[in-house]
N, C-alpha and C positions, 0 to 999 in steps of 0.2 A: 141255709145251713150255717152253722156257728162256726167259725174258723176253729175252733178245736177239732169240728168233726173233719172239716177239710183237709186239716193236720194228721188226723190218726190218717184216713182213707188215702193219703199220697204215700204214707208208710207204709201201709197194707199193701198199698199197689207195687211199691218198691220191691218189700219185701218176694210180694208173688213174681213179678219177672226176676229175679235171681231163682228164683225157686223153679222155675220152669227151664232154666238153662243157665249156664253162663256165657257170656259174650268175650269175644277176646281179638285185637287186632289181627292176628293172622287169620279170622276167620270174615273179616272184611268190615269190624265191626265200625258201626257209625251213629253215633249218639243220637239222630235226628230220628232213625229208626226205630231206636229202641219198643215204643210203644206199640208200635204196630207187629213186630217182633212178638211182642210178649199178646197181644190180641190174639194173632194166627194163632200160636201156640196155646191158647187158652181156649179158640174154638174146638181144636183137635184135641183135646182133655174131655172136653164135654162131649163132642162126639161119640169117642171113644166111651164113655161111662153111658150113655144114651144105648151102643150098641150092645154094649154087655148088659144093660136092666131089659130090652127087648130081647134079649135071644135065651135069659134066664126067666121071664115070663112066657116065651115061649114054649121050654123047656115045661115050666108047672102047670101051661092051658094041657100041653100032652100028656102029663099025667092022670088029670083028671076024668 
């Protein structure tokens, strides 16, 4: 990959972990974590969208 694209995709990823929460010292925050923070939080995004596309194709098998 071209350092450009390594450039945009560490902004992107930036971007998504703020976008998923914010982090704040009272809440024990620690910089080392960060990423894995924003992982968890990203598996349980898709989960959640996985359980809602399964339960609304279930929904359209029962009409049928």
């Amino acid at each position: 990959m071209t350092q450009l694209n390594l450039t945009l995709m560490n902004k992107i990823w930036t971007i998504w972990k703020h976008a998923l929460g914010s982090y704040s010292e009272q809440d024990g925050f620690d910089p080392t974590n960060d990423n894995a923070i924003a992982i968890i939080r990203t598996v349980i995004v898709c989960v959640n969208i996985l359980v809602g596309f399964l339960i609304s194709a279930n929904i359209i098998i029962g009409w049928i």
